[in-house]
PDB file of N, CA, C and O in Angstrom:
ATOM      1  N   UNK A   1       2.757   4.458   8.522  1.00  0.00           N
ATOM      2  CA  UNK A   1       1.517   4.864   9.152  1.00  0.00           C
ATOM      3  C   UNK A   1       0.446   3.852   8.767  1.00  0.00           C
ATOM      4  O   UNK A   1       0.378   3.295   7.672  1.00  0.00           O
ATOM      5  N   UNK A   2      -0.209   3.715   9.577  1.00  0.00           N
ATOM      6  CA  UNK A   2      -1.440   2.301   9.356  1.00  0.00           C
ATOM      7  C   UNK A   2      -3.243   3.605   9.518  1.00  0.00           C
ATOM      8  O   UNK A   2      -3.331   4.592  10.247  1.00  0.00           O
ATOM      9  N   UNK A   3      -4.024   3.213   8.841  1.00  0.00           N
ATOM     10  CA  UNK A   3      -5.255   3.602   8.891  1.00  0.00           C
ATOM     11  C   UNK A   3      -6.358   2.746   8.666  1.00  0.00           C
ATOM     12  O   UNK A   3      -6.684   2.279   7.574  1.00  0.00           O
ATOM     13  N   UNK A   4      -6.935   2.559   9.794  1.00  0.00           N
ATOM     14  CA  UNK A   4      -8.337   1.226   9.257  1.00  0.00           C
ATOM     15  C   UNK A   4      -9.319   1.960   8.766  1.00  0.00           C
ATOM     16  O   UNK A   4      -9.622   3.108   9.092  1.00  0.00           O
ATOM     17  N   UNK A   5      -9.946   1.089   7.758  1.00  0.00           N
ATOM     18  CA  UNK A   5     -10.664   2.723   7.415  1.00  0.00           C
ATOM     19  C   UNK A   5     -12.281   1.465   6.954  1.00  0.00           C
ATOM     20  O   UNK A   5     -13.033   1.566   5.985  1.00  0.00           O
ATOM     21  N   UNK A   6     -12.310   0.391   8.103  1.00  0.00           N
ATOM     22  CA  UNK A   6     -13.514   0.073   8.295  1.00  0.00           C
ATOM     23  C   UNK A   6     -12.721  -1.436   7.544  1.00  0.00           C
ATOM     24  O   UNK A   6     -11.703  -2.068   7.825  1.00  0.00           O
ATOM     25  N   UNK A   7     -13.625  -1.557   6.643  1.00  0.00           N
ATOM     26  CA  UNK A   7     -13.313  -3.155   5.888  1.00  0.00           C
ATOM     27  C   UNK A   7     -11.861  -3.590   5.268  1.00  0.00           C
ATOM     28  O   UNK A   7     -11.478  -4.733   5.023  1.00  0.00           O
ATOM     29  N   UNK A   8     -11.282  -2.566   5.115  1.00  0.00           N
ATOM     30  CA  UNK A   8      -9.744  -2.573   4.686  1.00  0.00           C
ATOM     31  C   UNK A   8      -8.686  -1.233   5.979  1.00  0.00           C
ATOM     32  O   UNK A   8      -8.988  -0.281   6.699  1.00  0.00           O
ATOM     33  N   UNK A   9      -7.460  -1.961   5.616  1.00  0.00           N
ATOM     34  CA  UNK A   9      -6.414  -0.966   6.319  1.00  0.00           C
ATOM     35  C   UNK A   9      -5.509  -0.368   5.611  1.00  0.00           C
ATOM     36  O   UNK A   9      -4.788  -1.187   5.042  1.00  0.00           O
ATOM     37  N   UNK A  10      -5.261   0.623   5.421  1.00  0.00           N
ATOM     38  CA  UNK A  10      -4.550   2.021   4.508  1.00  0.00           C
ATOM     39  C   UNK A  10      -2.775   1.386   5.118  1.00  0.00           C
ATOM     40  O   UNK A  10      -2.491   1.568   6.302  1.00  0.00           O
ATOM     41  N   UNK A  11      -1.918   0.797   4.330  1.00  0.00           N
ATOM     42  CA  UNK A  11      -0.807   0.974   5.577  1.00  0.00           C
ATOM     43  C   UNK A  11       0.034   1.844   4.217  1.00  0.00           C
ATOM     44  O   UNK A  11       0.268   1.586   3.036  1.00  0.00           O
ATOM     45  N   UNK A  12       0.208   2.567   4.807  1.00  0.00           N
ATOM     46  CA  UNK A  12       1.478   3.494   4.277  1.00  0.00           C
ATOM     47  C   UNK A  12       3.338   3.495   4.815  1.00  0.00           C
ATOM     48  O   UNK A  12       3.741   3.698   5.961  1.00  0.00           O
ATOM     49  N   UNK A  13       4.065   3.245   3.759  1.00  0.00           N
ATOM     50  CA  UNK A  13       5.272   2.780   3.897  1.00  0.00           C
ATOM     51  C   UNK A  13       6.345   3.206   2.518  1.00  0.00           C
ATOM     52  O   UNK A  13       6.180   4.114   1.704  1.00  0.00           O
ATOM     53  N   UNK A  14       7.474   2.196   2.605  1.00  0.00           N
ATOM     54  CA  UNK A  14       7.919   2.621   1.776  1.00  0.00           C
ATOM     55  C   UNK A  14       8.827   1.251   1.332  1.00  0.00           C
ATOM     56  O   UNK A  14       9.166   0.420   2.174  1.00  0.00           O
ATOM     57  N   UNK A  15       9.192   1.129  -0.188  1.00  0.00           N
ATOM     58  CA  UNK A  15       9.707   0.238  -0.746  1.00  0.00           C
ATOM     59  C   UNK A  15      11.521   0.328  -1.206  1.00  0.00           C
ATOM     60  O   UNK A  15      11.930   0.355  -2.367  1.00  0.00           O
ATOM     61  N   UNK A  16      12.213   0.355  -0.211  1.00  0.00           N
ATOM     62  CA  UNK A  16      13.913   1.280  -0.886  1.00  0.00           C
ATOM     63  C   UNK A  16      13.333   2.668  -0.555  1.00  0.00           C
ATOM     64  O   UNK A  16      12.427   2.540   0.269  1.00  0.00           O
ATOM     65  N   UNK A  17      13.485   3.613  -0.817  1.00  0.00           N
ATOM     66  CA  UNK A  17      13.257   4.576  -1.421  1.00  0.00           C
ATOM     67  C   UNK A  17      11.686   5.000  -1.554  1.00  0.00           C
ATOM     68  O   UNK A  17      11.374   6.067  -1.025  1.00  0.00           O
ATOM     69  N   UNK A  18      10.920   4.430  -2.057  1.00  0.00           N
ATOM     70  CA  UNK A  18      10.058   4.372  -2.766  1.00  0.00           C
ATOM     71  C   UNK A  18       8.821   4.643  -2.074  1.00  0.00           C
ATOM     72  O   UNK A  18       8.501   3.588  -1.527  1.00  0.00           O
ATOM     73  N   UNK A  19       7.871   5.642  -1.803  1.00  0.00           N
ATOM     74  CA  UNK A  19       6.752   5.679  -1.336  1.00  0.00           C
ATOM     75  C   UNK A  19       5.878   4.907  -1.748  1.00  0.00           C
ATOM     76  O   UNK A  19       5.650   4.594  -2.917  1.00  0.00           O
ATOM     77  N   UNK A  20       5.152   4.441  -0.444  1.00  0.00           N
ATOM     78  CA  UNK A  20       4.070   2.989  -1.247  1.00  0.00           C
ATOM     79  C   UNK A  20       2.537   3.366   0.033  1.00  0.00           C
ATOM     80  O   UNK A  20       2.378   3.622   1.227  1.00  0.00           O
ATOM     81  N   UNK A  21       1.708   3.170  -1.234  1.00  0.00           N
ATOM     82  CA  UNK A  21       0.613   2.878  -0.359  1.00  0.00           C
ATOM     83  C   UNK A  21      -0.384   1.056  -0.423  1.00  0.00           C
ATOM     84  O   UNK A  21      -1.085   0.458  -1.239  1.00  0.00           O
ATOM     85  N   UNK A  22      -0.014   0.891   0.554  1.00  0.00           N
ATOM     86  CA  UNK A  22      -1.551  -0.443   0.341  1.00  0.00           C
ATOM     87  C   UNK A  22      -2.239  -0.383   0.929  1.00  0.00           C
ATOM     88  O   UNK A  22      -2.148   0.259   1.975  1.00  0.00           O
ATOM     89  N   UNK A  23      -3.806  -1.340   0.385  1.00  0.00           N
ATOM     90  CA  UNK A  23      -5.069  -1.602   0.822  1.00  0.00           C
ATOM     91  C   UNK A  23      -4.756  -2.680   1.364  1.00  0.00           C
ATOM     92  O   UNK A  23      -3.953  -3.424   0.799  1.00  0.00           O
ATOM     93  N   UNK A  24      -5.258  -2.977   2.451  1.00  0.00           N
ATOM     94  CA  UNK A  24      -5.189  -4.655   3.096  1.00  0.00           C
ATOM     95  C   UNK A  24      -6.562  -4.888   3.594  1.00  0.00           C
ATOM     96  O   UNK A  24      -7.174  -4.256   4.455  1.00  0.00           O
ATOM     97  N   UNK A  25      -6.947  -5.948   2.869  1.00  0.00           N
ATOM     98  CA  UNK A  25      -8.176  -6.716   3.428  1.00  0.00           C
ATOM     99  C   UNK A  25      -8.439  -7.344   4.648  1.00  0.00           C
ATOM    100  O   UNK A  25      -7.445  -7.887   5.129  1.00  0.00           O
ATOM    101  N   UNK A  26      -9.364  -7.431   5.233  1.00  0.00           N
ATOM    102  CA  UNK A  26      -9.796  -8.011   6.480  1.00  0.00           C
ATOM    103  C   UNK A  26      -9.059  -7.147   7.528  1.00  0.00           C
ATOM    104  O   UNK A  26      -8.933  -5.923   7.484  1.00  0.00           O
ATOM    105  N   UNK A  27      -8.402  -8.327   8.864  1.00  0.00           N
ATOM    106  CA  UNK A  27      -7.916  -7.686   9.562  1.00  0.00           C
ATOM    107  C   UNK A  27      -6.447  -8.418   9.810  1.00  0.00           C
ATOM    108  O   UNK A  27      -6.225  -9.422  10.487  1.00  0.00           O
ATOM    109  N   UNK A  28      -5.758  -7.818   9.250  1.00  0.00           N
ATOM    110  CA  UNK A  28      -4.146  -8.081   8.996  1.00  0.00           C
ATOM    111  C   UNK A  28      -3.544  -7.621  10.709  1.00  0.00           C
ATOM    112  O   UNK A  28      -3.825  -6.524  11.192  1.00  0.00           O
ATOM    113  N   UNK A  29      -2.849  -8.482  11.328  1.00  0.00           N
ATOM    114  CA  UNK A  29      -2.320  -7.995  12.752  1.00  0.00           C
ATOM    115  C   UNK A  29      -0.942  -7.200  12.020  1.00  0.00           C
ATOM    116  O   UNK A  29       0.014  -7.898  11.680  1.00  0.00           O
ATOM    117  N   UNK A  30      -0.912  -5.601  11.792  1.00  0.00           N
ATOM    118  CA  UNK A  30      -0.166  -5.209  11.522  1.00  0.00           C
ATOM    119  C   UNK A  30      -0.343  -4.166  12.345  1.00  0.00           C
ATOM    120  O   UNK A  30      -1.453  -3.808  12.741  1.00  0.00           O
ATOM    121  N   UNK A  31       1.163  -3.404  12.771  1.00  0.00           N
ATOM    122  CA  UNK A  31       1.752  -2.232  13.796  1.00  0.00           C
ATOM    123  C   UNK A  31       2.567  -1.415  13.031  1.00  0.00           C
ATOM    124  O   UNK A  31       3.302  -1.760  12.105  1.00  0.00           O
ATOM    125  N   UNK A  32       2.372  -0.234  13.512  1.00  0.00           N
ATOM    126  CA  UNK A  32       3.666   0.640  13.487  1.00  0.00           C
ATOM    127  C   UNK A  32       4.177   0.559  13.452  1.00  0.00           C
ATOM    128  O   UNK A  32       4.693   0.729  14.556  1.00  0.00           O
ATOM    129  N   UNK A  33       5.488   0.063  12.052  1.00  0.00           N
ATOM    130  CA  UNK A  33       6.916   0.071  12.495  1.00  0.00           C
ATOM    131  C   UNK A  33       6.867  -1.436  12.425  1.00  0.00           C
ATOM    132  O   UNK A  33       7.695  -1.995  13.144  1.00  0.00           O
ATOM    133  N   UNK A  34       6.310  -1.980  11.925  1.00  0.00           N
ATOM    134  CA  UNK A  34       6.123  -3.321  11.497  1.00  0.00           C
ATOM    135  C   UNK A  34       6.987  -3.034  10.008  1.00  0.00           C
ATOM    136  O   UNK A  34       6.927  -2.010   9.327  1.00  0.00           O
ATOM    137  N   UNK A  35       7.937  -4.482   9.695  1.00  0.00           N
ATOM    138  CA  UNK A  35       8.548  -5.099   8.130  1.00  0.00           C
ATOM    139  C   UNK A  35       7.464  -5.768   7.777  1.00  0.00           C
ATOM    140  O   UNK A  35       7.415  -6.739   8.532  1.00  0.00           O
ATOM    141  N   UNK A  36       6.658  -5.786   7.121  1.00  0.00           N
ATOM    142  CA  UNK A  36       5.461  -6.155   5.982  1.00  0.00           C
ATOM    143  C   UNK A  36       5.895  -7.037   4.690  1.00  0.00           C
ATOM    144  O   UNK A  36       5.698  -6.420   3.643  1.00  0.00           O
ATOM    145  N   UNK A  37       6.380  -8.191   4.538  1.00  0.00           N
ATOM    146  CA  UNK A  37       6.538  -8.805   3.756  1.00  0.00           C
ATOM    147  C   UNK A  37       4.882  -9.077   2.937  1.00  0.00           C
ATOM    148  O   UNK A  37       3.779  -9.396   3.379  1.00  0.00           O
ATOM    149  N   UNK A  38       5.385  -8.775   1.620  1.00  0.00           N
ATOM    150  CA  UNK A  38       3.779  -9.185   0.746  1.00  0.00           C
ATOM    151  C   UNK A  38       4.021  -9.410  -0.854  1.00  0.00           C
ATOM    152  O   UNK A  38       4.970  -8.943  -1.484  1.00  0.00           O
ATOM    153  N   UNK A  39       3.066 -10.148  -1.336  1.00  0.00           N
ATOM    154  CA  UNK A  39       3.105 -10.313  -2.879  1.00  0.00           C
ATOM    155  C   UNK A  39       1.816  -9.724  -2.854  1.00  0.00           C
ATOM    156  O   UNK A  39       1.154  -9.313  -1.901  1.00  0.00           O
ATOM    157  N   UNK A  40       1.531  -9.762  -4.305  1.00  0.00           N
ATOM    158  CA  UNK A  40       0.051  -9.335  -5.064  1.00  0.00           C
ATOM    159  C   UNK A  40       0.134  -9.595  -6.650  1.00  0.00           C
ATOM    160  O   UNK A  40       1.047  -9.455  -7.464  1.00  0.00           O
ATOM    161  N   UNK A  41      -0.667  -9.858  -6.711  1.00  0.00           N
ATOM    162  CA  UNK A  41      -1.083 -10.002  -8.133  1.00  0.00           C
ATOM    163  C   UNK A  41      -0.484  -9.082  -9.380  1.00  0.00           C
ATOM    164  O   UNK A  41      -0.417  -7.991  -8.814  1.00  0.00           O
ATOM    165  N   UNK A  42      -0.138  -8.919 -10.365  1.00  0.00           N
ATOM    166  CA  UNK A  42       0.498  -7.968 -11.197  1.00  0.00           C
ATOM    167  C   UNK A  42      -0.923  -7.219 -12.071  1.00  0.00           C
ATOM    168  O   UNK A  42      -0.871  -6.431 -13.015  1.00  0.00           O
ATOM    169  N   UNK A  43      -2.167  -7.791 -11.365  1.00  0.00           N
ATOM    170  CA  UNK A  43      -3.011  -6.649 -11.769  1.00  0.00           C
ATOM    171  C   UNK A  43      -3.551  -6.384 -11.175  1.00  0.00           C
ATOM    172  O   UNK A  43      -4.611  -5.914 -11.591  1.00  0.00           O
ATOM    173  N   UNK A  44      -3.376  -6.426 -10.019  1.00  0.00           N
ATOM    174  CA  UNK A  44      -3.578  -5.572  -8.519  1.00  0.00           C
ATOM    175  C   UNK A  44      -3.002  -4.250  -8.793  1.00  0.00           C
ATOM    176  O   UNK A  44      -3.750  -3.502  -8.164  1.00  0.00           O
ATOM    177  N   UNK A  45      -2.308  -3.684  -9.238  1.00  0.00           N
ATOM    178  CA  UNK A  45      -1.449  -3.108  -9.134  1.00  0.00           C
ATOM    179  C   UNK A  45      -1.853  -1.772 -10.255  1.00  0.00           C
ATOM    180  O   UNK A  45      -2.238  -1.776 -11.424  1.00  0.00           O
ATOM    181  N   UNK A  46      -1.516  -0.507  -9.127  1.00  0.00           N
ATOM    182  CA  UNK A  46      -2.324   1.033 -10.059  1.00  0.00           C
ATOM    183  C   UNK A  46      -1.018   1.612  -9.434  1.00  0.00           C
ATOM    184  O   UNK A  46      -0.754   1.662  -8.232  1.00  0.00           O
ATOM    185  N   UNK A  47       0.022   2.189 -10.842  1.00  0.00           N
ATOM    186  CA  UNK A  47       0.857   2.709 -10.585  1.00  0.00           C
ATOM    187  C   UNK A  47       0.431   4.679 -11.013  1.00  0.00           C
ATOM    188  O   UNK A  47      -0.694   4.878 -11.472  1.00  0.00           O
ATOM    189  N   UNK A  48       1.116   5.582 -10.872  1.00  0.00           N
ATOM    190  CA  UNK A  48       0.644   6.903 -10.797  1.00  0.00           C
ATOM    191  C   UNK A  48       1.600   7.518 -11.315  1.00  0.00           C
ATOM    192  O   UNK A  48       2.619   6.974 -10.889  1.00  0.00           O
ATOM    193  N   UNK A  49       2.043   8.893 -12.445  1.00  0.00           N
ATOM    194  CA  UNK A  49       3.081   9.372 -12.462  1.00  0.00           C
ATOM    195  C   UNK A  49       3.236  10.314 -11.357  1.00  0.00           C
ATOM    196  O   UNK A  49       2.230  10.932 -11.010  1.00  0.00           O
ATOM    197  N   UNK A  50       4.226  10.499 -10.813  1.00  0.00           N
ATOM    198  CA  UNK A  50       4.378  11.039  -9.443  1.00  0.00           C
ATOM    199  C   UNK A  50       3.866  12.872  -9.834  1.00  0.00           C
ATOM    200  O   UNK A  50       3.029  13.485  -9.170  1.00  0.00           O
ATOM    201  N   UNK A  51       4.673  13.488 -11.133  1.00  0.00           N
ATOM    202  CA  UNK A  51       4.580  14.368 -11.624  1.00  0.00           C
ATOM    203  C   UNK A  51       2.918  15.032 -11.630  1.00  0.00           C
ATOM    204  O   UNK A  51       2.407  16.029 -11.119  1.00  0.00           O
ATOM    205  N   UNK A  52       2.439  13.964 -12.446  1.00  0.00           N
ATOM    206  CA  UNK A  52       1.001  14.644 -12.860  1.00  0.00           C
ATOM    207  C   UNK A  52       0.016  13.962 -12.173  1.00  0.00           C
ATOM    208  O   UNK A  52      -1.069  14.507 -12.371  1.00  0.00           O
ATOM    209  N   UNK A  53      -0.044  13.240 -11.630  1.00  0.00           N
ATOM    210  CA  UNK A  53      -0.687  12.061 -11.295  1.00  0.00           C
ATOM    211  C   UNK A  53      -1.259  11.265 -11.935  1.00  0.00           C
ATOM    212  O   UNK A  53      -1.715  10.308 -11.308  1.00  0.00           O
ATOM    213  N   UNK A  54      -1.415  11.301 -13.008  1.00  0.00           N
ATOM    214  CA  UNK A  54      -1.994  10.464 -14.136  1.00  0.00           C
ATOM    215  C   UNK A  54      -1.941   9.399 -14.104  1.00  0.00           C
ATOM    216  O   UNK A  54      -0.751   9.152 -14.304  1.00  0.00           O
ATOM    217  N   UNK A  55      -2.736   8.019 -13.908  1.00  0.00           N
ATOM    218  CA  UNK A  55      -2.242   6.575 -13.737  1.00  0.00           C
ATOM    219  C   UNK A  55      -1.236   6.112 -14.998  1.00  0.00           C
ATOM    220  O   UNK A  55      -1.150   6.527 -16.154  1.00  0.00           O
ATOM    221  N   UNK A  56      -0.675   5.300 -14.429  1.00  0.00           N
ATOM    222  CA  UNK A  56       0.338   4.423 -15.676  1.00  0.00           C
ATOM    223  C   UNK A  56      -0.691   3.243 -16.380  1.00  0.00           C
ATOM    224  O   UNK A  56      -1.629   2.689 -15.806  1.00  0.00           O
ATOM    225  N   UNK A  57      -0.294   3.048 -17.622  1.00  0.00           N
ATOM    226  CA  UNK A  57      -1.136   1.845 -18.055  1.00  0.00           C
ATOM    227  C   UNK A  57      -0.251   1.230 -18.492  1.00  0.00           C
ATOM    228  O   UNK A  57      -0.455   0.121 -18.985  1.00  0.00           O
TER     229      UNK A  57
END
């Protein structure tokens, strides 16, 4: 699922298995049902325990 939500786009997906959400800056030509190849930074990155939600540090 993709959401613009003004200066960034919400795309929601999944990694294996794995529920994933990203922020994407500007305006990325991305679709529905689009393969999204991407890197990021390793402190970009806010992981969550799924359980409690509590961020990981």
């Amino acid at each position: 699922m993709i959401e613009p939500t003004g200066a960034e786009l919400q795309v929601f997906g999944k990694v294996g298995t794995t529920a994933v959400t990203a922020s994407l800056r500007g305006c990325p030509a991305v679709r529905e049902g689009d393969v999204v190849p991407f890197a990021f930074p390793a402190g970009g990155i806010h992981l969550f325990d799924k359980a409690t939600g509590t961020r990981l540090d």
